[in-house]
LUMLOKOL-97785 format. One record per residue: residue number from 1; residue in three letters; y, z, x of N, C-alpha, C in turn. Coordinates in pm, whole numbers, plus 50000, padded with zeros to 5 digits. Layout:
N
{pos:NUM	code:ALA	nv:Y	nw:Z	nu:X	cav:Y	caw:Z	cau:X	cv:Y	cw:Z	cu:X}
...
//
This chain:
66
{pos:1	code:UNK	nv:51418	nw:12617	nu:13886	cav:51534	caw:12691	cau:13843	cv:51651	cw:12594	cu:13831}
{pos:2	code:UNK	nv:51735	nw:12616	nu:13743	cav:51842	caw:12511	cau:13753	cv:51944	cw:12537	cu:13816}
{pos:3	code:UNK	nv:52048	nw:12425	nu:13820	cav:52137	caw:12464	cau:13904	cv:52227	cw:12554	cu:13880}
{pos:4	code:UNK	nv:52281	nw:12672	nu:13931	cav:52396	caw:12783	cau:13906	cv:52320	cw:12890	cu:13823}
{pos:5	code:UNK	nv:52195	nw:12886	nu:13805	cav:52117	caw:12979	cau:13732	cv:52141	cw:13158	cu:13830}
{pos:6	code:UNK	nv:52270	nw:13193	nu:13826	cav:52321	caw:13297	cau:13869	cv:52266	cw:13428	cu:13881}
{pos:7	code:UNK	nv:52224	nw:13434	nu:13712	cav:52176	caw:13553	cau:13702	cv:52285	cw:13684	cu:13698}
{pos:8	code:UNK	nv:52459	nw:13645	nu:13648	cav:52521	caw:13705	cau:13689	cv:52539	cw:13813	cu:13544}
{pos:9	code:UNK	nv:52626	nw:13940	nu:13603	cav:52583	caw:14059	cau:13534	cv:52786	cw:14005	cu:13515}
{pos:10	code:UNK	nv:52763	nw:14029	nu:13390	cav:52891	caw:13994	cau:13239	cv:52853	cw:14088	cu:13136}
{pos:11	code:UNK	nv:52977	nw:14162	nu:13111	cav:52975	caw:14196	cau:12966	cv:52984	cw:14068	cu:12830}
{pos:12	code:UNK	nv:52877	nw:14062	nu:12738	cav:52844	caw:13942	cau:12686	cv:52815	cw:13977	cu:12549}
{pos:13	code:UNK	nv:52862	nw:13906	nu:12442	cav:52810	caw:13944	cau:12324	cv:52667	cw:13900	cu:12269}
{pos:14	code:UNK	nv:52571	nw:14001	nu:12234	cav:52464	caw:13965	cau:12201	cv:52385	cw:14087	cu:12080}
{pos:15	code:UNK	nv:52259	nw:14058	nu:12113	cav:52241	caw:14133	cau:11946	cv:52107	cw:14253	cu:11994}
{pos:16	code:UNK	nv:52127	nw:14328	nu:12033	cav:52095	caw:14454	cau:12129	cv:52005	cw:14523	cu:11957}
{pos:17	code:UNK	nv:51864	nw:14562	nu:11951	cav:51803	caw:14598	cau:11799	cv:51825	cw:14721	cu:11816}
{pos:18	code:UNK	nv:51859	nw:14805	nu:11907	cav:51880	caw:14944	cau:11901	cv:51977	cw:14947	cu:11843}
{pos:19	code:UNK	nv:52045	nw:14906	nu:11799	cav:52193	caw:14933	cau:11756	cv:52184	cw:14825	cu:11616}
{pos:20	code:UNK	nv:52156	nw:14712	nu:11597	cav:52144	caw:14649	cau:11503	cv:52255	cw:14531	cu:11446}
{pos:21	code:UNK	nv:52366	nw:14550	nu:11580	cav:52454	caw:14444	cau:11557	cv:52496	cw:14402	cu:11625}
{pos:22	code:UNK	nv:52533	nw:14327	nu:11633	cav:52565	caw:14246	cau:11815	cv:52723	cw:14314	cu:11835}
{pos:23	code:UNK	nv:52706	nw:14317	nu:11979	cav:52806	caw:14397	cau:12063	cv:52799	cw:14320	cu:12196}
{pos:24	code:UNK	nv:52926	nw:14355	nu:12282	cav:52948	caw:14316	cau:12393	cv:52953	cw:14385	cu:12490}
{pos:25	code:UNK	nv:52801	nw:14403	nu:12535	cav:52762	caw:14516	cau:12669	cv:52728	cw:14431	cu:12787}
{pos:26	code:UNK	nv:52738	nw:14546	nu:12849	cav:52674	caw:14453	cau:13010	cv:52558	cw:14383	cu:13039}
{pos:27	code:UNK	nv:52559	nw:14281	nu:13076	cav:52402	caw:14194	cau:13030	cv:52402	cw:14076	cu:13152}
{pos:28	code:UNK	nv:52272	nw:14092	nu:13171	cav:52224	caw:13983	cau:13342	cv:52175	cw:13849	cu:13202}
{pos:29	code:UNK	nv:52309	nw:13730	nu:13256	cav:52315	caw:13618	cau:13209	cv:52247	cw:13489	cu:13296}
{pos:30	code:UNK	nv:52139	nw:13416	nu:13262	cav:52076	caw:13342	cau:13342	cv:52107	cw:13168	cu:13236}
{pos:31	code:UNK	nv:52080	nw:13091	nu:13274	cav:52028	caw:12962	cau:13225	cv:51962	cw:12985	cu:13083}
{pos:32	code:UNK	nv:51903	nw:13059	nu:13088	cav:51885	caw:13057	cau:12960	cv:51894	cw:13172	cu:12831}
{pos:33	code:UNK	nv:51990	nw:13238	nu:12851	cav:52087	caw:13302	cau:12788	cv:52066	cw:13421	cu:12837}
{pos:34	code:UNK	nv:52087	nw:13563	nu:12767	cav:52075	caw:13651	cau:12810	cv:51930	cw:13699	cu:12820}
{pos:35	code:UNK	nv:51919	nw:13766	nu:12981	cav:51753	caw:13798	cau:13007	cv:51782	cw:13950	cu:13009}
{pos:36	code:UNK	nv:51884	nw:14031	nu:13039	cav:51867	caw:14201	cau:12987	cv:51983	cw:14220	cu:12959}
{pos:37	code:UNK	nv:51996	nw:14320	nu:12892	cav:52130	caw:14402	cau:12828	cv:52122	cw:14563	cu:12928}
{pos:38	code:UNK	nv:52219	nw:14545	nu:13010	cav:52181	caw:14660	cau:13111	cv:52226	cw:14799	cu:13056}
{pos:39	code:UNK	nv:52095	nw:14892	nu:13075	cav:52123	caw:15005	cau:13026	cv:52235	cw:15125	cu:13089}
{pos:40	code:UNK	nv:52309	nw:15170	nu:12992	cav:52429	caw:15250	cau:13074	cv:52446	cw:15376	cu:13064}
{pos:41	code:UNK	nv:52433	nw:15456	nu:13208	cav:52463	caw:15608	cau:13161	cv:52573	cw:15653	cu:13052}
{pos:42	code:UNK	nv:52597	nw:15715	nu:12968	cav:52683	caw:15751	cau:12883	cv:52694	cw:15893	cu:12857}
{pos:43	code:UNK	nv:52785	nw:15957	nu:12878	cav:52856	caw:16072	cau:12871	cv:52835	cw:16090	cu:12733}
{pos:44	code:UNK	nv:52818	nw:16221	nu:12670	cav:52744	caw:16264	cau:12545	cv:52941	cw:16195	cu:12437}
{pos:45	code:UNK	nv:52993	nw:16171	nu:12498	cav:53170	caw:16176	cau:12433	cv:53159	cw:16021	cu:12406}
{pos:46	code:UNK	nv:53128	nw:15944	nu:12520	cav:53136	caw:15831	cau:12541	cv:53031	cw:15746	cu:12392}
{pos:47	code:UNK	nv:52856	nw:15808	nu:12473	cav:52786	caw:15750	cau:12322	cv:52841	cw:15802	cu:12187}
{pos:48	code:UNK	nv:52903	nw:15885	nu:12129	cav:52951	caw:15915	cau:12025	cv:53066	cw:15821	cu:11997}
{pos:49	code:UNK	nv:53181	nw:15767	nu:12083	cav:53226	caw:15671	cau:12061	cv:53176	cw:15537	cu:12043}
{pos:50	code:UNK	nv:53067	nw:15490	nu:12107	cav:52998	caw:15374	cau:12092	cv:52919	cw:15393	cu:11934}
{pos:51	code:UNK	nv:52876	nw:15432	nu:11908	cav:52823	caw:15519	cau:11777	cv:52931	cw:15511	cu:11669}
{pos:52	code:UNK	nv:53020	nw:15528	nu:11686	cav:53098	caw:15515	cau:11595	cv:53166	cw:15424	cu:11571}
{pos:53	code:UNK	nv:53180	nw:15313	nu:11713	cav:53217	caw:15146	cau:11682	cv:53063	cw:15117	cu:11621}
{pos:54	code:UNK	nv:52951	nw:15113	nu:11616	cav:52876	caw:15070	cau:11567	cv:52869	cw:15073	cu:11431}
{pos:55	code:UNK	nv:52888	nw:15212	nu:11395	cav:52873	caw:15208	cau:11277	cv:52970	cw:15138	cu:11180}
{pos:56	code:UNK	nv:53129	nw:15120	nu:11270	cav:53248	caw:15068	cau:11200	cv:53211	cw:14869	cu:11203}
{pos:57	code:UNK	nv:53118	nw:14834	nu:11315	cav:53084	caw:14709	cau:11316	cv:52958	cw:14708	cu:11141}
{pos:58	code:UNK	nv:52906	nw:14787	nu:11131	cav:52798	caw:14825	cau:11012	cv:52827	cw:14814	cu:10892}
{pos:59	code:UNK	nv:52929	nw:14873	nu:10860	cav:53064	caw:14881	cau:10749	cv:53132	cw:14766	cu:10750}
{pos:60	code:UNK	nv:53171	nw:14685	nu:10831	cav:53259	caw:14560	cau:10784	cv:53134	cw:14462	cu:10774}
{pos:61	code:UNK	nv:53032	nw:14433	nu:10849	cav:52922	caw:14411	cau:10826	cv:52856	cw:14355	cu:10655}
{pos:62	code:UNK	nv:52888	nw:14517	nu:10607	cav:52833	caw:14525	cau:10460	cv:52923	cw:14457	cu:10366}
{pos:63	code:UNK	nv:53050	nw:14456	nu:10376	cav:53152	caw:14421	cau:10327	cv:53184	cw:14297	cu:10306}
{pos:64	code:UNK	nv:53161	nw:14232	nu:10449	cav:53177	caw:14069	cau:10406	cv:53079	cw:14047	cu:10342}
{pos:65	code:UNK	nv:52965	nw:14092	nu:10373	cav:52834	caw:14023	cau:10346	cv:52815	cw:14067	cu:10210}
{pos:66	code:UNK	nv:52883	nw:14126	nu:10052	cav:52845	caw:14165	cau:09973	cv:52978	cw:14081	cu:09887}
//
């Protein structure tokens, strides 16, 4: 294991396929980059807001990229 290989839990940007675009969720960060994206209870209000930054990350997404 290397040295400082922590394993520490950071909100971190990474590229989560349920969702399809990288976002900055809570995620156990080791040596060698991120090893989980920790799953989070969400209030039916809450995922509808996350849902809807996604989709607004989706849309600018398309935009540059066209």
């Amino acid at each position: 294991m290397a040295l400082r290989d922590e394993r520490a839990a950071i909100p971190i940007g990474s590229f989560p396929s349920e969702f399809g675009v990288t976002l900055s969720l809570p995620s156990v960060v080791g040596h060698a980059g991120v090893l989980e994206v920790m799953q989070m209870e969400l209030s039916s209000q809450e995922r509808s807001a996350l849902e809807r930054s996604v989709e607004g990350l989706r849309n600018a997404l398309q935009r540059v990229g066209n």
